[in-house]
Phi, psi and omega in degrees: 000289177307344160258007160093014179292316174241159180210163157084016189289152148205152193272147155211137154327174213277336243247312234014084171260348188214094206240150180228115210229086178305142163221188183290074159110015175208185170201174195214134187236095142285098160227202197284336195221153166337291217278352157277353151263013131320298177274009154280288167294012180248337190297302168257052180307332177275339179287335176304156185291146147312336195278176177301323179260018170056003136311000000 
């Protein structure tokens, strides 16, 4: 991934309830409910983008 070498990954729990789909200098966080992607974004709040629409 960090060397372009790879694509398409995805990380997922055994279940795949929860996916982590790294890219080139971001990733897309799925997961099962709001409020854990709540306490998810609030836990890591300094990795979010700045921009407004948080893209």
């Amino acid at each position: 991934m960090a060397d372009d070498k790879v694509a398409g990954v995805l990380v997922t729990d055994t279940q795949m309830r929860r996916i982590h789909h790294p890219s080139d200098g971001s990733a897309d966080v799925f997961l099962v409910t709001p409020e854990e992607r709540d306490r998810t974004r609030d836990r890591y709040a300094d990795w979010l983008s700045s921009h407004p629409s948080s893209l």
